[in-house]
N, C-alpha and C positions, 0 to 999 in steps of 0.2 A: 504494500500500500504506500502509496506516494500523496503527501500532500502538497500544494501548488498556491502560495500566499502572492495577492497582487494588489495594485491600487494604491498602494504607498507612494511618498512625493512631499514636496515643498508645499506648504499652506500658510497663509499668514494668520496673527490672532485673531479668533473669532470664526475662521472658515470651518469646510467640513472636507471630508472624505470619506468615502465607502473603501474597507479593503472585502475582500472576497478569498475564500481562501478553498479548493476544490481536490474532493479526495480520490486518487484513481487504483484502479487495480481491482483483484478479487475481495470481494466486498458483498457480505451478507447484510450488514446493517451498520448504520453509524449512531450510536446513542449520543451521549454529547459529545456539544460541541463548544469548546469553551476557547475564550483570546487572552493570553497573557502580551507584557509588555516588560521590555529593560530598557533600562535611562542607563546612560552611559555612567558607570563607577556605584552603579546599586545593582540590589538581585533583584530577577524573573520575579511580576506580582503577579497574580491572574486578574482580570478585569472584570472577567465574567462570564457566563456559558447560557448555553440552550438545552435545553433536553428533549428526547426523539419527539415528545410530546408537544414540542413549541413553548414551554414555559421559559422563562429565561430569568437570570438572576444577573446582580451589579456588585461590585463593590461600591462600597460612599461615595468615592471620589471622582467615578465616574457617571454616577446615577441622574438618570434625567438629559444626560449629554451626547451617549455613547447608545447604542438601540444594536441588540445582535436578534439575527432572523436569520432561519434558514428553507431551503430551497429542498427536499429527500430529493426528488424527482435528478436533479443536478449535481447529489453529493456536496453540496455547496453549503458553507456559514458565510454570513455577512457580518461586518463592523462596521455601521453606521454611526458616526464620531460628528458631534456639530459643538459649534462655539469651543475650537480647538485653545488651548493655552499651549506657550513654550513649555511648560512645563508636562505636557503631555508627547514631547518630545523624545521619540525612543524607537528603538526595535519593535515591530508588534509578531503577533506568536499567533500560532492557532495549533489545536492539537485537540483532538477529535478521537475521540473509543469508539474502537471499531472491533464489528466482530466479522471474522474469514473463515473459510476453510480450514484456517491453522491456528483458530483460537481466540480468545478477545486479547488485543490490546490497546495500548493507546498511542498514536502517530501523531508527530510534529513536524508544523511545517518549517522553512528553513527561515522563516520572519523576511518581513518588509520594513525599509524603515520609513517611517514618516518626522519629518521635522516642522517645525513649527515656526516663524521666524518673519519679520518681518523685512 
């Protein structure tokens, strides 16, 4: 299973971006699907996830800002990010539990980065 992170890019304060992040391969199902992020000289936080059911969940810090939604039909999570700050400035993640013919686990994609900046 290969995950595929896109949509990352230069934003000034206050913009948005969508990242999208697409899982391929042999693939029975994907329950969630959750986005972490790393700022340069701190660790991986998570941001937040979806479950196969479309519930989704935030951390505080991004709650109200940040909208994830996903597609089954396309293997696809979305990162809907609006009223971006520099400080939201970082690597973003996606990693997705997936179950295969070889088992459940969970796949990471290789992060986009988004910066923020005017």
């Amino acid at each position: 299973v290969q995950l595929q992170a896109s949509g990352g890019g230069l934003v000034q304060p206050g913009g948005s971006l969508r990242l999208s992040c697409t899982a391929s391969g042999s693939i029975f199902s994907i329950n969630a699907m959750d986005w972490y992020r790393q700022a340069p000289g701190k660790q991986r936080e998570l941001l937040g996830g979806i479950s196969s059911g479309g519930r989704s969940s935030y951390v505080d810090s991004v709650k109200g800002r940040f909208t994830i939604t996903r597609d089954n039909a396309k293997n696809t999570g979305y990162l809907r990010m609006d009223s971006l700050k520099p400080e939201d400035t970082a690597v973003y993640y996606c990693r997705f539990s997936v179950t295969t013919p070889k088992g459940a686990f969970a796949s990471w994609g290789r992060g986009t980065q988004v910066t923020v900046s005017s």
